[in-house]
VEXDREN-2710 file (C-alpha; in Angstrom, 1 decimal):
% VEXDREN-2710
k/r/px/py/pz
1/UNK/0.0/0.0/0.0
2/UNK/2.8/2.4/0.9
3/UNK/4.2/1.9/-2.4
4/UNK/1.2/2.0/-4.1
5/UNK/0.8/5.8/-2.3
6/UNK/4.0/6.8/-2.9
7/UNK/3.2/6.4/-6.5
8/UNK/0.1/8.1/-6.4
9/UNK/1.8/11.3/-4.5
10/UNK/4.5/11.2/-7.4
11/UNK/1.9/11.3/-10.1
12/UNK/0.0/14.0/-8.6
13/UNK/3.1/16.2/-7.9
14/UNK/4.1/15.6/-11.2
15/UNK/0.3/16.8/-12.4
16/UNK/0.9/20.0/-9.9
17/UNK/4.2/20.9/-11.7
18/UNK/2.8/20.2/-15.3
19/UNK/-0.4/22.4/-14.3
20/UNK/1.8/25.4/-12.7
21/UNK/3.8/25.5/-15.8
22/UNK/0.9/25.7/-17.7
23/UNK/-0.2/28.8/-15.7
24/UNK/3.1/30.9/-16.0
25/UNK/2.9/30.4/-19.7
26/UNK/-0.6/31.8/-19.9
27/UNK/0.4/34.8/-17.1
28/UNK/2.8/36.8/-19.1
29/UNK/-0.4/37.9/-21.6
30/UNK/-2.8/37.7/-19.1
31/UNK/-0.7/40.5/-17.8
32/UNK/-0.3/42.3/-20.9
33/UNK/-4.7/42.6/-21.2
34/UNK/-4.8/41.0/-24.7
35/UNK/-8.6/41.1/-25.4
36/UNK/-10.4/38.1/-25.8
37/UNK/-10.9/37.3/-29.9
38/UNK/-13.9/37.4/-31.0
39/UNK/-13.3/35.3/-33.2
40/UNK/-15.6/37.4/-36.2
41/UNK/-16.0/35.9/-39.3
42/UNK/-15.9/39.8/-40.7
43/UNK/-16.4/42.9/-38.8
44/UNK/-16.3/46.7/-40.4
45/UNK/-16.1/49.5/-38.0
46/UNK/-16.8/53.1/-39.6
47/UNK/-15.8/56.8/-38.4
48/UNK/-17.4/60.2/-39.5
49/UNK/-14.7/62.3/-38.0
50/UNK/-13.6/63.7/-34.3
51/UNK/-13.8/66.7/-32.6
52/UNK/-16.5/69.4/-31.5
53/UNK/-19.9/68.1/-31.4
54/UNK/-22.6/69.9/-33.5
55/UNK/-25.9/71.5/-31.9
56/UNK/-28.1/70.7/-35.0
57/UNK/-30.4/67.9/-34.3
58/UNK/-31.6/68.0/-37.9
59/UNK/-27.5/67.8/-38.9
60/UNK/-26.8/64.9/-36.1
61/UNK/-29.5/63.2/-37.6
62/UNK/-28.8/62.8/-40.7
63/UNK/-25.3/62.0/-40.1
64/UNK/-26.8/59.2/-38.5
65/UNK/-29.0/58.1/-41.3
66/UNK/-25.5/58.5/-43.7
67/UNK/-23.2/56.0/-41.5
68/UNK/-26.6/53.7/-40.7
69/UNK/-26.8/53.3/-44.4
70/UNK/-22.6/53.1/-45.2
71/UNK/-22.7/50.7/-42.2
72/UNK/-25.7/48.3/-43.4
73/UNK/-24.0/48.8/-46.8
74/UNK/-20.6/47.6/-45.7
75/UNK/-22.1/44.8/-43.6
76/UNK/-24.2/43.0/-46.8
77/UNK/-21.2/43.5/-49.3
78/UNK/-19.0/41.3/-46.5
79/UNK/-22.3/39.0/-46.1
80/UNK/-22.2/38.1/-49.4
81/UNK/-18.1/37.8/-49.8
82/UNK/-16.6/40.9/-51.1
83/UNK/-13.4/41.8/-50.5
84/UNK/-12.7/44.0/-47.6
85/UNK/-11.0/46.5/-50.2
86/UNK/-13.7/46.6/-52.3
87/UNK/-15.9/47.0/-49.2
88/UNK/-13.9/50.1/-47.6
89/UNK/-13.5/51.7/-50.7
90/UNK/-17.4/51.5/-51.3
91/UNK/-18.5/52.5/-47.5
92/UNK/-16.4/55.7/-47.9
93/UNK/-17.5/56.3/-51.0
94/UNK/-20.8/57.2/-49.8
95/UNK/-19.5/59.1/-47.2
96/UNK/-17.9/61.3/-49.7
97/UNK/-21.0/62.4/-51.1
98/UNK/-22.4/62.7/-48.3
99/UNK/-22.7/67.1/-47.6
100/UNK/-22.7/66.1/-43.4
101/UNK/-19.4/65.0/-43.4
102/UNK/-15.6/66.8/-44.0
103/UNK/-14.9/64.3/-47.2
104/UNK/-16.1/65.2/-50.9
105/UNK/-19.0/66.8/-51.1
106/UNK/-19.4/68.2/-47.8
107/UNK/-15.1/69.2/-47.5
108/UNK/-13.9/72.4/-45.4
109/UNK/-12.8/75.2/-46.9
110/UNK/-9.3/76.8/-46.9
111/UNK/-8.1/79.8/-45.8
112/UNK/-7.9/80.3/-50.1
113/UNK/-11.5/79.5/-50.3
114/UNK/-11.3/76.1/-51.8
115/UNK/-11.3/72.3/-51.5
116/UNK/-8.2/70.2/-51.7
117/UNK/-9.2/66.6/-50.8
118/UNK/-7.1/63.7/-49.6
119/UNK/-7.5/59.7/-49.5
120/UNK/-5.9/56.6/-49.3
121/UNK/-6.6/52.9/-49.4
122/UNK/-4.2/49.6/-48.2
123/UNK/-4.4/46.3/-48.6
124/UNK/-3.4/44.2/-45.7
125/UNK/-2.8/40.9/-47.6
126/UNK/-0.2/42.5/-49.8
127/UNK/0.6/46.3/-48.2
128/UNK/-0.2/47.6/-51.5
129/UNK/-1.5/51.3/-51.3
130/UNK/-2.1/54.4/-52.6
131/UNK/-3.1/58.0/-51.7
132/UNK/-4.1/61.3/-53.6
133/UNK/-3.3/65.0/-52.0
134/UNK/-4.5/68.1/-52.6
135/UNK/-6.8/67.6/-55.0
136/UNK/-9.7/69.7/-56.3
137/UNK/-12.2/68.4/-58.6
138/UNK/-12.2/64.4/-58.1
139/UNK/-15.5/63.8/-56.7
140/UNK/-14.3/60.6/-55.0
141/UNK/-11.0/60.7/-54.2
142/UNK/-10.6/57.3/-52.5
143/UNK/-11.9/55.8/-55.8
144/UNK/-8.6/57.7/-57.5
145/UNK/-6.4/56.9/-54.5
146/UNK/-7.3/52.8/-55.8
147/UNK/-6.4/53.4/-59.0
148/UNK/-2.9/54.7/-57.9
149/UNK/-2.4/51.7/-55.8
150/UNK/-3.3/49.3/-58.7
151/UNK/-2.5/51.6/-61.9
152/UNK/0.5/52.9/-60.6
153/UNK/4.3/51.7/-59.4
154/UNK/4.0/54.6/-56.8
155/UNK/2.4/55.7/-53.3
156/UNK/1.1/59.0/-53.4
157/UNK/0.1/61.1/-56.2
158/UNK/-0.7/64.9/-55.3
159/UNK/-2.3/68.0/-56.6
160/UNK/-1.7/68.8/-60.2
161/UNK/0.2/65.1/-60.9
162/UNK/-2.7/63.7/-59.9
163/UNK/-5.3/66.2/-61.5
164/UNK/-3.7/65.0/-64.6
165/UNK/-3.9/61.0/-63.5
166/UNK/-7.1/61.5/-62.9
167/UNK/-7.3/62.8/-66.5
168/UNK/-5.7/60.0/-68.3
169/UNK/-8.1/57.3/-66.4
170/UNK/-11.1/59.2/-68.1
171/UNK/-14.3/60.0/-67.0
172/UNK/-15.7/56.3/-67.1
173/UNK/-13.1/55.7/-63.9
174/UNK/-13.3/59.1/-62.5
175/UNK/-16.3/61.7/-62.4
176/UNK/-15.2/65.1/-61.9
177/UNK/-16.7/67.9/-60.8
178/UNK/-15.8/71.6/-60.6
179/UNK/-14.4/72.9/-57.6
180/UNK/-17.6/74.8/-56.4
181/UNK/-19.4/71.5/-56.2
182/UNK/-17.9/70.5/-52.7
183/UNK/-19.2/73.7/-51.6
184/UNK/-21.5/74.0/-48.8
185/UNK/-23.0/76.9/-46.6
186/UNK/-21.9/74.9/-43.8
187/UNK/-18.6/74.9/-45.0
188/UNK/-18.9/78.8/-45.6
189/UNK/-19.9/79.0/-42.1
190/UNK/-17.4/77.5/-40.6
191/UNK/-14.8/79.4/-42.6
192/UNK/-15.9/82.1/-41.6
193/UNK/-16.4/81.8/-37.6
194/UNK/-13.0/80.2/-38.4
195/UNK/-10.8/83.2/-39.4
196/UNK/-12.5/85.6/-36.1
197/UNK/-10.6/82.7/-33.9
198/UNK/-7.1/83.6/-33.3
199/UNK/-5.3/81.4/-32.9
200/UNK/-8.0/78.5/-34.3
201/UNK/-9.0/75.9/-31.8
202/UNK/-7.6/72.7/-32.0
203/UNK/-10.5/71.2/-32.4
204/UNK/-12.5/73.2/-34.7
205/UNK/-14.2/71.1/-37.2
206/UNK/-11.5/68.6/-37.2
207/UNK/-13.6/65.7/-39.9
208/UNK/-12.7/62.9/-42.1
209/UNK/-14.4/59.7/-43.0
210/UNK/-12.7/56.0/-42.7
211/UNK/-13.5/52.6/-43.0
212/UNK/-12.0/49.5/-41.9
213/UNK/-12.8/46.0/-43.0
214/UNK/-12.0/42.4/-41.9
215/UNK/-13.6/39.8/-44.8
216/UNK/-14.6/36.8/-45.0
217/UNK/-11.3/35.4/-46.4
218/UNK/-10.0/37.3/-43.4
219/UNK/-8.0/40.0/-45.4
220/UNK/-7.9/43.5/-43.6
221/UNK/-8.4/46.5/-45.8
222/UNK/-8.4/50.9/-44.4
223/UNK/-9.6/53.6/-45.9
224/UNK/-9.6/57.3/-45.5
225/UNK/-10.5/60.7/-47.0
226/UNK/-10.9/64.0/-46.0
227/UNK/-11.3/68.0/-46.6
228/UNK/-8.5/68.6/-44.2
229/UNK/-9.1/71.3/-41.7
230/UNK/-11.0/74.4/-42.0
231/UNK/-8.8/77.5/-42.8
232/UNK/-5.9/75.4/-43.8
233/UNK/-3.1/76.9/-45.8
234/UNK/-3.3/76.4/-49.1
235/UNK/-1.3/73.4/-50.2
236/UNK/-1.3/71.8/-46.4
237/UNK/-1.5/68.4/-46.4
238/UNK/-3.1/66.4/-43.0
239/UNK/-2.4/62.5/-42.2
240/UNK/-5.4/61.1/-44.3
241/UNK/-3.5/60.2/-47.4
242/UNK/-0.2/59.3/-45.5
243/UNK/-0.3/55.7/-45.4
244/UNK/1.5/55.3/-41.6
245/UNK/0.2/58.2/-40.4
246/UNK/-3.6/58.2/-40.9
247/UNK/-4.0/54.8/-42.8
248/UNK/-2.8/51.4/-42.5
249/UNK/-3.7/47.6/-43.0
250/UNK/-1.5/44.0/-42.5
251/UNK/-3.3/41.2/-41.8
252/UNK/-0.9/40.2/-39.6
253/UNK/-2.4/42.6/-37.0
254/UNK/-5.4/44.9/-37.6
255/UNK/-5.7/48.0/-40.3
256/UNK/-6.6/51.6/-39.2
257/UNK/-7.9/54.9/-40.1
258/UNK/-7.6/57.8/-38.0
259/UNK/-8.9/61.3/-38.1
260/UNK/-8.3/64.6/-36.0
261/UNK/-5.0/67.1/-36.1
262/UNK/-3.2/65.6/-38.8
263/UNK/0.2/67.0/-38.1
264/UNK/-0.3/65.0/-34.7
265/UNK/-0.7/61.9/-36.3
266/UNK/2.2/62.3/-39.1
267/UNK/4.5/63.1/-36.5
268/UNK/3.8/59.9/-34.6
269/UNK/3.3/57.5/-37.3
270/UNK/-0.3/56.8/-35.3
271/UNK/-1.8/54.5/-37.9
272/UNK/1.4/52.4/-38.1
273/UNK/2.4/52.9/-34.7
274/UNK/-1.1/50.7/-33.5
275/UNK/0.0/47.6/-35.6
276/UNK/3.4/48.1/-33.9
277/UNK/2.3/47.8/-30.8
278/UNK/0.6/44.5/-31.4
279/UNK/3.1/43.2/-33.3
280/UNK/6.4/43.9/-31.2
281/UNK/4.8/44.5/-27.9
282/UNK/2.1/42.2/-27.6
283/UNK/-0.6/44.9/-26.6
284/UNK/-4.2/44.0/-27.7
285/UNK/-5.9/46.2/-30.1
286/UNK/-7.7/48.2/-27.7
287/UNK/-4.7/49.0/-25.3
288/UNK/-2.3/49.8/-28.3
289/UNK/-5.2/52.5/-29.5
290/UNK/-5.5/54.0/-26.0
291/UNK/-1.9/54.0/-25.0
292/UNK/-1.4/56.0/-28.3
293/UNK/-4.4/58.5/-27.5
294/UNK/-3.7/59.1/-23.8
295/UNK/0.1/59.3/-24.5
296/UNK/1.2/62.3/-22.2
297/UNK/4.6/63.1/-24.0
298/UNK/3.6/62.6/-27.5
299/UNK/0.4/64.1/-27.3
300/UNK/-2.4/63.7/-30.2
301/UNK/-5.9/65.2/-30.8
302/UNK/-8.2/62.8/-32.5
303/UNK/-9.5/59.6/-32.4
304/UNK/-8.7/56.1/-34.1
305/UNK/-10.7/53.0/-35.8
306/UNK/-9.2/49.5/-36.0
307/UNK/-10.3/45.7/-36.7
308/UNK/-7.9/43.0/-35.7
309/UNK/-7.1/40.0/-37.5
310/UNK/-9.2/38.2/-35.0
311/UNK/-12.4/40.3/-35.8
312/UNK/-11.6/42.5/-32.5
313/UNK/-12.7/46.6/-32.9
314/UNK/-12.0/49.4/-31.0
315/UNK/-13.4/53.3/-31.9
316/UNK/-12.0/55.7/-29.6
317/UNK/-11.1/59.7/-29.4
318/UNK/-9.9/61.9/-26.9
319/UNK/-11.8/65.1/-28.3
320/UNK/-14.9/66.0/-27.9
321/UNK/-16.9/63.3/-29.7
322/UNK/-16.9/61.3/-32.6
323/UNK/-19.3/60.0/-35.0
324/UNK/-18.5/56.2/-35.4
325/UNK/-20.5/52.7/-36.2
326/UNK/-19.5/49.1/-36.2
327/UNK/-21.1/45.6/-37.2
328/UNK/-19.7/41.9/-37.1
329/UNK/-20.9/39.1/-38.0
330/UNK/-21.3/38.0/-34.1
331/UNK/-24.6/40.4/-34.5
332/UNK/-23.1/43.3/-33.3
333/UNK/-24.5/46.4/-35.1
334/UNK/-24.1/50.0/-33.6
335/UNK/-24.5/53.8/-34.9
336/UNK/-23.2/57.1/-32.8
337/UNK/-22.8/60.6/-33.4
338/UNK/-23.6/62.4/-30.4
339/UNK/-21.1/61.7/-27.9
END
């Protein structure tokens, strides 16, 4: 019997060690807060800009009605198998004409009295990319930003270099518009109450649309346009068609798209910076985001969208609001714009 116990106690320390070694494997990223996956078979998340929240109930409202519709949109394009690119590039696309929102139709003003519009798209599965700056009468500028990352051997195309692309490709790949077209009184407005603030408040009318995408082949896609800020220089160019800076996508971690004080996020390779953090550190989504937002030395003003490889998304900002949505394929479905 005593040999038959001593046996026993052997085993059983020997299941004690096995399970204890077990648990300091697990500790190390239980102590880094990875986020559970959710294990998604697609998720799209959706932002409509950050900064100062508007007043106009009639304006919030149909800035909800614009992402409800980009986000049900989105959501039955993945449903039925599209490719998150083709997906992103569609979402935003509707944004852009869309007069509610700081991207095509509805862009800012600069301190010239015009529009020059910025975009870009990535591809997760391959990092291929491309991005249009400055320019002025593209009516979809994330449409053109595609065709530079698949008609192209370059990155970024900008004002009148990419005018003239946008030429070459014809009018059956690109409608154009004149200038005027992106006009709004809102965007008059806002100029205007604009240039009587001296120096202009960081976050006054800070906009831009994104979209990210995780499909059902499991390929991450961002994209990103804008109007820039209001009262810009002429010729100032923000994050949105930096890939790094305001976009980014590898399937190997999550893509991005940001929006707020661009010069923030160029100077801290935000978009670029979150996939870093996953990838090097080990952060989760979600704590890579907010260690980047609430960063005390390196400080940005904005807010950030992101899928995971794993489905996982996170929409946060540190500025006064920011209109967002997001859908998975777990049933998750969600529209704000008013905080």
């Amino acid at each position: 019997m005593s040999g038959d116990a001593g046996s026993f106690k052997g085993q059983q320390n020997k299941m004690n060690r096995c399970i204890l070694l077990i648990v300091l494997t697990l500790l190390p990223q239980c102590s880094l807060g990875h986020d559970v996956a959710t294990n998604a078979k697609y998720a799209i998340v959706i932002h409509g800009g950050a900064g100062r929240i508007s007043t106009d109930a009639d304006h919030r409202t149909q800035r909800q009605k614009v992402l409800a519709h980009a986000l049900s949109h989105g959501e039955t394009l993945l449903k039925e198998g599209k490719s998150s690119l083709q997906v992103v590039e569609e979402v935003v696309r509707i944004l852009e004409d869309a007069p509610e929102f700081n991207a095509g139709r509805g862009a800012v003003l600069n301190a010239a009295e015009q529009h020059e519009l910025d975009a870009s798209i990535m591809d997760g599965k391959t990092r291929a990319c491309g991005g249009v700056a400055g320019v002025k009468t593209v009516r979809h500028p994330i449409t053109l930003a595609r065709h530079v990352m698949t008609d192209t051997r370059h990155v970024l195309l900008a004002t009148d270099g990419a005018e003239t692309f946008a030429d070459q490709l014809g009018p059956e790949n690109i409608q154009r518009v004149p200038n005027s077209w992106f006009t709004t009184d809102k965007a008059r407005k806002n100029l205007r109450e604009a240039q009587a603030v001296v120096p202009m408040p960081t976050e006054f009318c800070i906009g831009t649309v994104g979209c990210v995408a995780l499909d059902l082949d499991g390929n991450i896609a961002a994209a990103t346009s804008t109007g820039g800020l209001t009262n810009k220089k002429f010729g100032r160019i923000g994050d949105s068609p930096i890939i790094g800076a305001g976009t980014f996508a590898d399937n190997r971690t999550c893509g991005v798209s940001c929006t707020g004080v661009g010069e923030d996020f160029i100077r801290n390779s935000i978009a670029f910076n979150v996939s870093a953090q996953m990838e090097y550190a080990g952060s989760s989504l979600n704590d890579s985001v907010q260690n980047l937002l609430n960063d005390k030395e390196r400080r940005i003003s904005g807010g950030i969208i992101a899928v995971s490889a794993a489905g996982e998304i996170t929409m946060q900002f540190n500025t006064g609001g920011m209109s967002r949505a997001a859908a998975d394929s777990t049933g998750r479905h969600e529209v704000h714009v008013a905080e």
